[in-house]
Each structure stands twice: as structure tokens, then as C-alpha cells.
TIDREN-561079 format. One record per residue (C-alpha): x negated, y, z negated; residue in one letter; residue number from 1. Coordinates in steps of 0.2 Angstrom, whole numbers, plus 2048, in hexadecimal, padded with zeros to 3 digits. Layout:
<recs>
<rec c1="X" c2="Y" c3="Z" resn="A" resi="NUM"/>
...
</recs>
This chain:
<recs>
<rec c1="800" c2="800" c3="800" resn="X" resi="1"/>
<rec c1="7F3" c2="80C" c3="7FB" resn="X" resi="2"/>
<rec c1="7E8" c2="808" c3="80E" resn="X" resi="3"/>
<rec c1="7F8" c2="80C" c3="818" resn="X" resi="4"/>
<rec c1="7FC" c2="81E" c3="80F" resn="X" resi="5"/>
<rec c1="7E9" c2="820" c3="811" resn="X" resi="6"/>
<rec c1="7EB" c2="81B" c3="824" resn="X" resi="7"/>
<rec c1="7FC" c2="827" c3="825" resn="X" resi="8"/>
<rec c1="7F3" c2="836" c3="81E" resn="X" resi="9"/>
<rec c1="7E4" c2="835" c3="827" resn="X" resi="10"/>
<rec c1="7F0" c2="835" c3="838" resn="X" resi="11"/>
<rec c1="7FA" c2="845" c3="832" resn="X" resi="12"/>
<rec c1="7EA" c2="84C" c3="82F" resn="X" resi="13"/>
<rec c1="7E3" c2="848" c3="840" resn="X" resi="14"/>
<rec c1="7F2" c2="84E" c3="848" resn="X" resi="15"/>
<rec c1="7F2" c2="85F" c3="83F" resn="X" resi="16"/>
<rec c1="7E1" c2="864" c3="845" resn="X" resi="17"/>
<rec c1="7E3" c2="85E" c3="854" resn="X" resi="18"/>
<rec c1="7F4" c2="867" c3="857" resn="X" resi="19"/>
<rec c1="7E9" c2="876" c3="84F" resn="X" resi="20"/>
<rec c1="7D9" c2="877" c3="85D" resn="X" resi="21"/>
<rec c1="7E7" c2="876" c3="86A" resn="X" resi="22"/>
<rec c1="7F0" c2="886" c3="864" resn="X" resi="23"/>
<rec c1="7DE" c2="88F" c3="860" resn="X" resi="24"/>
<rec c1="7D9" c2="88C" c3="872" resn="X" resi="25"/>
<rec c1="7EA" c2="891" c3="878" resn="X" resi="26"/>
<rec c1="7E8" c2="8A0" c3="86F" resn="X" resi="27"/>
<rec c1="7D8" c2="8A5" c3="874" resn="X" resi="28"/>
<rec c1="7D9" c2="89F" c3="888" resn="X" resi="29"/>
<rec c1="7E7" c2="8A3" c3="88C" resn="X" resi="30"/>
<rec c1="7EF" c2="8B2" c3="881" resn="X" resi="31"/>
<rec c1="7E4" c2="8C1" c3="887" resn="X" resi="32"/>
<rec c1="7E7" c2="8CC" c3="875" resn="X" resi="33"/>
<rec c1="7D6" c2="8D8" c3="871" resn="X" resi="34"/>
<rec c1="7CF" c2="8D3" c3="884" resn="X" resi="35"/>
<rec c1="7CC" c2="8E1" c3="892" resn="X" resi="36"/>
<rec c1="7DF" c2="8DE" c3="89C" resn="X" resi="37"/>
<rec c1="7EA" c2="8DA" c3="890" resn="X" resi="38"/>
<rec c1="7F8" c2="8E4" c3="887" resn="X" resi="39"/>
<rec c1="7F5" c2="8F3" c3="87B" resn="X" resi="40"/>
<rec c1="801" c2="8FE" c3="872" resn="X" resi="41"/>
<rec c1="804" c2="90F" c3="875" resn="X" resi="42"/>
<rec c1="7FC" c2="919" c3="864" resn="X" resi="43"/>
<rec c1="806" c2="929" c3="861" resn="X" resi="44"/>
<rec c1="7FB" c2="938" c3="865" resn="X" resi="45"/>
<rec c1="809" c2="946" c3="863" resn="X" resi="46"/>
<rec c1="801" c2="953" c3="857" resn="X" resi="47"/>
<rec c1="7EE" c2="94F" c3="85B" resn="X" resi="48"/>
<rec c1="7E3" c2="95A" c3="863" resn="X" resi="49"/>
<rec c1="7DD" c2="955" c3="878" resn="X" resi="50"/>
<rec c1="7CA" c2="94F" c3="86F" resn="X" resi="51"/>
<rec c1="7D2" c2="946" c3="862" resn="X" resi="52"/>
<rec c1="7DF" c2="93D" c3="86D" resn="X" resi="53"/>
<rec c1="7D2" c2="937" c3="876" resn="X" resi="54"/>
<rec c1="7CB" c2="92D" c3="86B" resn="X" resi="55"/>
<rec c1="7D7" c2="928" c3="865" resn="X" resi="56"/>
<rec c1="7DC" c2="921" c3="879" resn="X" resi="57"/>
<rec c1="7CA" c2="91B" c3="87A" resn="X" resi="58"/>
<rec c1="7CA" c2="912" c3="86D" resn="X" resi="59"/>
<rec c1="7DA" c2="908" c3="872" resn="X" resi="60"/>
<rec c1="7D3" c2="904" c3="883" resn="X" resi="61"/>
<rec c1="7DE" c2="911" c3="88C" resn="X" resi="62"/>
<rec c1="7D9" c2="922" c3="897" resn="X" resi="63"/>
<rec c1="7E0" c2="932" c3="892" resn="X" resi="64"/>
<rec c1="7E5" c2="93F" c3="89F" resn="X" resi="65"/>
<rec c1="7EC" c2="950" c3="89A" resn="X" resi="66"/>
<rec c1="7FB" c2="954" c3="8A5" resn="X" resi="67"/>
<rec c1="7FC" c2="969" c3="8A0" resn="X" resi="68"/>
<rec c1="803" c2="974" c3="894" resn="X" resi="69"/>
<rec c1="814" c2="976" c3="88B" resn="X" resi="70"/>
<rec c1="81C" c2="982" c3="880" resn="X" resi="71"/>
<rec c1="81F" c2="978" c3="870" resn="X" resi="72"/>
<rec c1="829" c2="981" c3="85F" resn="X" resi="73"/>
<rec c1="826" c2="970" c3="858" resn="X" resi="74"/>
<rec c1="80F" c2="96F" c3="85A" resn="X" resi="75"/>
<rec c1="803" c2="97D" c3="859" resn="X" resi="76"/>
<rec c1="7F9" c2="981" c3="866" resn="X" resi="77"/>
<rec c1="7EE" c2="974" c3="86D" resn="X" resi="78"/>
<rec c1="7F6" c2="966" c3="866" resn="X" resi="79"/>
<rec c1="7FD" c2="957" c3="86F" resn="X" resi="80"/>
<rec c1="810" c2="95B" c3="871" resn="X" resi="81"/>
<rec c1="814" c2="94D" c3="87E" resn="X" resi="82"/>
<rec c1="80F" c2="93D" c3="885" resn="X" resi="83"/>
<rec c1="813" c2="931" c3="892" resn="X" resi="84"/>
<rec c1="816" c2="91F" c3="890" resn="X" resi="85"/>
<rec c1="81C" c2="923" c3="87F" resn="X" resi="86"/>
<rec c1="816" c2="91E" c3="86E" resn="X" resi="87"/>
<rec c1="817" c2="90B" c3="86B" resn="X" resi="88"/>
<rec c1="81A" c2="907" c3="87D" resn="X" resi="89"/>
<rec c1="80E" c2="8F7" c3="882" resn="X" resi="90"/>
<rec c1="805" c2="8F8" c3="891" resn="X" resi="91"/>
<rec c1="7F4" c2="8F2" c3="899" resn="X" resi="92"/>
<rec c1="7E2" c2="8F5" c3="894" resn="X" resi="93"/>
<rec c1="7DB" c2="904" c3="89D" resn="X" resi="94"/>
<rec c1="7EE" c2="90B" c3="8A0" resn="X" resi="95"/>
<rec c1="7EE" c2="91E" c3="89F" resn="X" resi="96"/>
<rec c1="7F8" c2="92A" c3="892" resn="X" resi="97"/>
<rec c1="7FE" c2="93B" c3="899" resn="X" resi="98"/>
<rec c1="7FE" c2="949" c3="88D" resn="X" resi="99"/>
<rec c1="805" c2="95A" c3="88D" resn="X" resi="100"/>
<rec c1="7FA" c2="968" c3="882" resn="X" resi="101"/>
<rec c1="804" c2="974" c3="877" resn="X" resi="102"/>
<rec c1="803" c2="985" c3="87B" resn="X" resi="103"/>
<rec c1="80C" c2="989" c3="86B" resn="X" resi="104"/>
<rec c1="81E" c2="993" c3="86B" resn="X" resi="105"/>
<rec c1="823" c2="9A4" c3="874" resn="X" resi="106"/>
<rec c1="831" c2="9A4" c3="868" resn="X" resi="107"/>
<rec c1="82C" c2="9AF" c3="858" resn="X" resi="108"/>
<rec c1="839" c2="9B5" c3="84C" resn="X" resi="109"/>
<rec c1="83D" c2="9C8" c3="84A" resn="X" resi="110"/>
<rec c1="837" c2="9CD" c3="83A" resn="X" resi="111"/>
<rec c1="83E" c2="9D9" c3="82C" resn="X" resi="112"/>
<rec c1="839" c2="9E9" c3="82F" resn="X" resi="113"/>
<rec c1="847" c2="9F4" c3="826" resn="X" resi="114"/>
<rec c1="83D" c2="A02" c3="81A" resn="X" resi="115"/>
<rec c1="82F" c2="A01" c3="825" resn="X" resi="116"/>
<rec c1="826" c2="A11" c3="82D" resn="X" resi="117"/>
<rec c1="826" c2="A10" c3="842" resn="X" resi="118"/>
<rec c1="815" c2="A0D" c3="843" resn="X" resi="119"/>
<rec c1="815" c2="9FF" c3="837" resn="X" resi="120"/>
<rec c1="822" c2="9F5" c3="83F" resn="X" resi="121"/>
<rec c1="818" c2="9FA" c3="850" resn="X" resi="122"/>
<rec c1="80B" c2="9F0" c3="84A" resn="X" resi="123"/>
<rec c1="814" c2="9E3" c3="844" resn="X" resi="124"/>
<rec c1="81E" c2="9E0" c3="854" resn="X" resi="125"/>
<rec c1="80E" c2="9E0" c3="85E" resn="X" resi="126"/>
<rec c1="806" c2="9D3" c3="855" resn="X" resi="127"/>
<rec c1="815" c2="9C7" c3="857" resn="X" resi="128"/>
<rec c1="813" c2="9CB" c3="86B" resn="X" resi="129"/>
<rec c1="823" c2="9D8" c3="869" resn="X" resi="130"/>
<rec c1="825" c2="9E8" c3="86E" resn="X" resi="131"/>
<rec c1="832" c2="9F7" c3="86A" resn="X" resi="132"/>
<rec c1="83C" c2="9FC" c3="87A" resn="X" resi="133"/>
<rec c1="849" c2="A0A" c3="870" resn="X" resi="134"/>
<rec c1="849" c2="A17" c3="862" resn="X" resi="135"/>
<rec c1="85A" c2="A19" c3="85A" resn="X" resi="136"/>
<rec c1="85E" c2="A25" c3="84D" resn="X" resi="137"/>
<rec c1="86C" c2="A26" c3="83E" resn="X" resi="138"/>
<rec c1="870" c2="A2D" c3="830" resn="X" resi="139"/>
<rec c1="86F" c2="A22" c3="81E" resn="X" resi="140"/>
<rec c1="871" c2="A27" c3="80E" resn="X" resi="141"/>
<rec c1="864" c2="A1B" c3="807" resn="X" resi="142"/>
<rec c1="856" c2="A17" c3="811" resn="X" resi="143"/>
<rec c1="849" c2="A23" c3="812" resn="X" resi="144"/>
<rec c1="84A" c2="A30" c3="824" resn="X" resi="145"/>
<rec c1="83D" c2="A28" c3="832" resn="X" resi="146"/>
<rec c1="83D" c2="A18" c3="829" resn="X" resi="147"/>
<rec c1="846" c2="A08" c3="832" resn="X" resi="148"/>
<rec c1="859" c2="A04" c3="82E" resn="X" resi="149"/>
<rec c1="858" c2="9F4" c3="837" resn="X" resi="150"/>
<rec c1="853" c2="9ED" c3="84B" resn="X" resi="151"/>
<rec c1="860" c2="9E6" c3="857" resn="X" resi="152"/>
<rec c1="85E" c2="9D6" c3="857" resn="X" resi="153"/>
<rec c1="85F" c2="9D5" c3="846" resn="X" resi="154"/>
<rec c1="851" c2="9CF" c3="83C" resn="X" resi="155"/>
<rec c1="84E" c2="9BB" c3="83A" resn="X" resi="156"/>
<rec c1="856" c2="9BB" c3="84B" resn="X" resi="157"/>
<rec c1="84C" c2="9B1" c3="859" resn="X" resi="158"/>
<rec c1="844" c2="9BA" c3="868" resn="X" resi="159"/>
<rec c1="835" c2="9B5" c3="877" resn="X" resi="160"/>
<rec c1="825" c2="9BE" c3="875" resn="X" resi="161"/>
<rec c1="825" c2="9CE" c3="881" resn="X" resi="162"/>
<rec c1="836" c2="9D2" c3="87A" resn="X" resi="163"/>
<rec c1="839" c2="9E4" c3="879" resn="X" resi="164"/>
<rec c1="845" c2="9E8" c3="869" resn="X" resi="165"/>
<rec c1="84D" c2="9F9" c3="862" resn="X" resi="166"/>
<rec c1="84B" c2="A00" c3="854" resn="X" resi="167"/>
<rec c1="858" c2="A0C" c3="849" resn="X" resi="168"/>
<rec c1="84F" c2="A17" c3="83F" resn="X" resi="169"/>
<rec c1="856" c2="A22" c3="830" resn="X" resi="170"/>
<rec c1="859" c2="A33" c3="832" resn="X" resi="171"/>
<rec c1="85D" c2="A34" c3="821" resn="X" resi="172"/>
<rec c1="86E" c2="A3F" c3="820" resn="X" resi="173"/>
<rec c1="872" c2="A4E" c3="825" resn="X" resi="174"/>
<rec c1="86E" c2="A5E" c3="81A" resn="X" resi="175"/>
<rec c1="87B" c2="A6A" c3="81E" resn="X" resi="176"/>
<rec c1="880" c2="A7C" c3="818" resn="X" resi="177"/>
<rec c1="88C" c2="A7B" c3="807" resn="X" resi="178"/>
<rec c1="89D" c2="A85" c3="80B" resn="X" resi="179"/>
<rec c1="8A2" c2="A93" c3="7FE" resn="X" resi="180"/>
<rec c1="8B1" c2="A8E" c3="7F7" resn="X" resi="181"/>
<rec c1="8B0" c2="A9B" c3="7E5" resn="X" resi="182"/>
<rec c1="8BF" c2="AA6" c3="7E6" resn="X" resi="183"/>
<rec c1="8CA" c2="A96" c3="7EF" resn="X" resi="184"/>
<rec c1="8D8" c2="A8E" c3="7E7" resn="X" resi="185"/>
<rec c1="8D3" c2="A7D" c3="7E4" resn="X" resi="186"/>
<rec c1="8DE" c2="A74" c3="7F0" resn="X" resi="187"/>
<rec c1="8D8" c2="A7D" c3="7FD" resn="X" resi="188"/>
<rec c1="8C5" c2="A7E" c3="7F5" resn="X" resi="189"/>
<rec c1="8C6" c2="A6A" c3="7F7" resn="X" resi="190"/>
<rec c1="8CC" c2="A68" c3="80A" resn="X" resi="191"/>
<rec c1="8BF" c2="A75" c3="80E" resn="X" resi="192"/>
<rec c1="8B0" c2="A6A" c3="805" resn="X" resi="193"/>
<rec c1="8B4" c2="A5A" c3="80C" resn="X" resi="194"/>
<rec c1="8B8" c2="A62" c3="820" resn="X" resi="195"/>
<rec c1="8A4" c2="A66" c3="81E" resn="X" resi="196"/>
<rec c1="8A1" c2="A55" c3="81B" resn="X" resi="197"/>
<rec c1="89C" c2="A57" c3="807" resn="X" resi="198"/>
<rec c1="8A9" c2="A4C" c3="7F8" resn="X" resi="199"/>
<rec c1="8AE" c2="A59" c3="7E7" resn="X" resi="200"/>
<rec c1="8A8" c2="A54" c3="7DA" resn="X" resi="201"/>
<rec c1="8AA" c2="A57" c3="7C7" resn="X" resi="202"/>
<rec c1="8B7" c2="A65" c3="7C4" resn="X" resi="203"/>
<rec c1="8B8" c2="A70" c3="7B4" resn="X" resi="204"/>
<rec c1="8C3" c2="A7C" c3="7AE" resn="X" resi="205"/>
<rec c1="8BC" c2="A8A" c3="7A5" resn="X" resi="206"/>
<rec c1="8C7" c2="A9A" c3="79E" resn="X" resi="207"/>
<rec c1="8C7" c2="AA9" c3="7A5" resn="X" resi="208"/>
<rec c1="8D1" c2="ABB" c3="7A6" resn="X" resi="209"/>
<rec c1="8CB" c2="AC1" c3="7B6" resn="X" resi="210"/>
<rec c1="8CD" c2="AB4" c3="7BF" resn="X" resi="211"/>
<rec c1="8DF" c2="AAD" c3="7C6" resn="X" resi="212"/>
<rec c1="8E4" c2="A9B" c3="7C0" resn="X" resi="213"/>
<rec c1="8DC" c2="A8C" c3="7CC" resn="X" resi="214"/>
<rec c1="8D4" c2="A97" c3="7D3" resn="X" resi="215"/>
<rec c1="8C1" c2="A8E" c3="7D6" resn="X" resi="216"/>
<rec c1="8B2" c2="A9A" c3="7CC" resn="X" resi="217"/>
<rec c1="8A2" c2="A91" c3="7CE" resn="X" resi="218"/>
<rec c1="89A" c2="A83" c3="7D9" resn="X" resi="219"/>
<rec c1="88D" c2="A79" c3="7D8" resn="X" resi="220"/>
<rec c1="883" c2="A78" c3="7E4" resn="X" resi="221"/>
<rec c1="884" c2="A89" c3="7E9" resn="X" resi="222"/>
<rec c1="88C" c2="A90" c3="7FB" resn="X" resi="223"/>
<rec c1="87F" c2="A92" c3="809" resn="X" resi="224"/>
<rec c1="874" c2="A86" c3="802" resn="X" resi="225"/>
<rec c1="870" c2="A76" c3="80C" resn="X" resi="226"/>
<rec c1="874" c2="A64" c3="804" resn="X" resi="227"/>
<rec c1="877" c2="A52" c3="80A" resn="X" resi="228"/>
<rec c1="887" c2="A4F" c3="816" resn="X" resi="229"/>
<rec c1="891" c2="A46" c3="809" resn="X" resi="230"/>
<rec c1="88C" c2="A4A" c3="7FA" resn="X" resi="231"/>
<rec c1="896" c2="A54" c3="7EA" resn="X" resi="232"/>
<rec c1="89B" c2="A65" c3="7E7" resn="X" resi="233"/>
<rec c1="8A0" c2="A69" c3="7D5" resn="X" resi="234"/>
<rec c1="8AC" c2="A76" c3="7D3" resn="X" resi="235"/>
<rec c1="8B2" c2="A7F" c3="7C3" resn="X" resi="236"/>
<rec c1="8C3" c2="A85" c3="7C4" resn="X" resi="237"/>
<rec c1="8CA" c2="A95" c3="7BA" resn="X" resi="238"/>
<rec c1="8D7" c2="A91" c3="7AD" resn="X" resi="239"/>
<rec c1="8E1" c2="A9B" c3="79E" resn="X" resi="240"/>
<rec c1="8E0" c2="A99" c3="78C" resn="X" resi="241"/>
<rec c1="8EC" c2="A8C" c3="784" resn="X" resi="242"/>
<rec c1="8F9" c2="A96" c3="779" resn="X" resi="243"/>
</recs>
């Protein structure tokens, strides 16, 4: 018993490696994997720079061939943005690989330039390969006069280099000459304020004998002096003495 599981084992064991050098020379004779003519993946060279893709190529058995230059928002310049065969395509030893170079973006994004001085926001423009085809001017009560109120189109918008853009610029407001309105009754003192483009403002009553009743005594600011379109004119108003 003991000779005929010897005998069995030694006839599975010569099977095996017999079976086994019949699939290594298989393998090596007649599967051509590592040898000059047989198949290579495609390595991903998106991203690389022309000299590092080349190595890269090399290295793998293939040729590299650059096929131009493209805009690309999504690679810096001189990067590889795209290539043909694709990335994990399998294709022969000594097979080529067309790639296209980024030239970088023409789309830059309009910056903020509201408070800025013109020659700032010039600057600025210029650099971003923009330049500033119209001035508009308008009045604003809060931003400084010759300072920028915003660009049309609008900041954070998206525009090509070479561009032109129009800037608004502040004029500040208006300083006009205050009305006299002393010796006016009040109702009238106030439709003549406002028709010069100023508001009233505070009104007081103060007591006096010479003066008729609602009858405006004092301003403030005074007539003939200039102030900002829109802004307040106190009045003080004559009144009598409660009995």
C-alpha cells in the first residue's frame, strides 16, 4: 500500500512539472509581453511638460510627436493638454503619441477695481492683457470724485485678453448754490429747497416779536453758499410765546 501512494505521488508530481515547462515555454515563445513588437499601454502624459513626456514615451517604447498648440483653461502653459491614442489605449512597440502644448488661457477674469484711481486700474488692466476703451462719469454720494464706481462688465465677469472695458468713474455730487429761503413761509421755504435738489432738515422754532408766525428766520447752511445736491437745510421757524 505504502509503494503504490509512493508510485501515485511521484506521477502527479511528474505531471505537474511537466504541465509547468509547457506553459513557461508558452509564455516566453509565443506571448511577446516586454519584447520589441508587442503591445504597450498608453501612459497618461496630460499635465507633463514636451521634455518630460518624452521620457516618459521613451521609456515605454513609444515616439512622441507634438502636434501644436492649444488654448487650455484647464493646463498652464507648456503643459501637455492633449494626446492621441488616449491614455490606457494598447498599442504596438514603437507606436507614436500626438500631443497638443498648452498655450495657457485668453480668458482672464475682470477684476475689482471699484475705489481705485484711473491709473491704478490702467495698470491693472494692462497686465491681465485688458485695456479701457470708455470713460463714463456719475455722480455718488459715497465714493470718492475720480475714483472708479464699477466697469461694465461687471467685475468677476469673464472676458478674452485684448478686451477693451469702460470704466464709470465718480464725479462725486454735485456742489450747488444753497437758495435763500429766510423771510419764506415754511411751506413754501420747503418746495423751494427740495426744487434745488437739497432735503430740509432739522426745523426749530424760536420766539420772536418781529418776525410773523411760520415765518422761516435762519438757515443753515447759509444762502449763496455751495453744498452737495441732496443734502440738508436746517431752518428755524419764528413762533409766539405760549400764554
Amino acid at each position: 500500500m505504502y509503494y503504490n501512494g509512493a508510485k501515485i505521488f511521484l506521477v502527479s508530481f511528474l505531471v505537474s512539472l511537466i504541465t509547468s515547462i509547457i506553459v513557461c515555454i508558452v509564455f516566453l515563445f509565443l506571448i511577446p509581453v516586454g519584447k520589441s513588437g508587442g503591445d504597450v499601454v498608453i501612459p497618461d502624459l496630460t499635465g507633463s511638460t514636451p521634455e518630460q513626456a518624452r521620457v516618459i514615451a521613451e521609456n515605454r517604447g513609444l515616439l512622441l510627436v507634438v502636434g501644436g498648440e492649444e488654448e487650455s483653461e484647464k493646463f498652464a502653459d507648456n503643459q501637455i493638454c492633449r494626446q492621441a491614442p488616449l491614455p490606457g489605449s494598447i498599442v504596438r512597440s514603437k507606436s507614436s503619441i500626438t500631443v497638443f502644448i498648452s498655450k495657457g488661457s485668453s480668458n482672464v477674469i475682470i477684476p475689482e477695481l471699484k475705489g481705485m484711481g484711473l491709473s491704478e486700474a490702467t495698470m491693472r488692466l494692462n497686465e491681465l492683457g485688458l485695456h479701457i476703451s470708455d470713460i463714463k462719469t456719475e455722480e455718488h454720494a459715497t465714493i470718492e470724485k475720480d475714483k472708479i464706481i464699477s466697469t461694465m462688465p461687471p467685475s468677476g465677469s469673464r472676458a478674452k485678453k485684448g478686451d477693451a472695458i469702460t470704466i464709470v468713474l465718480s464725479g462725486g455730487l454735485e456742489m450747488i448754490e444753497v437758495p435763500r429761503v429766510i423771510g419764506r413761509a415754511l411751506s413754501t421755504a420747503k418746495r423751494i429747497i427740495e426744487e434745488r435738489g437739497f432735503s430740509v432738515g432739522s426745523i426749530s422754532y424760536e420766539v420772536s416779536t418781529e418776525i410773523d408766525v411760520g415765518i422761516v428766520m435762519v438757515q443753515s447752511p447759509r444762502s449763496g453758499t455751495k453744498a452737495k445736491k441732496g443734502s440738508k437745510v436746517d431752518l428755524t421757524v419764528a413762533t409766539v410765546l405760549n400764554q
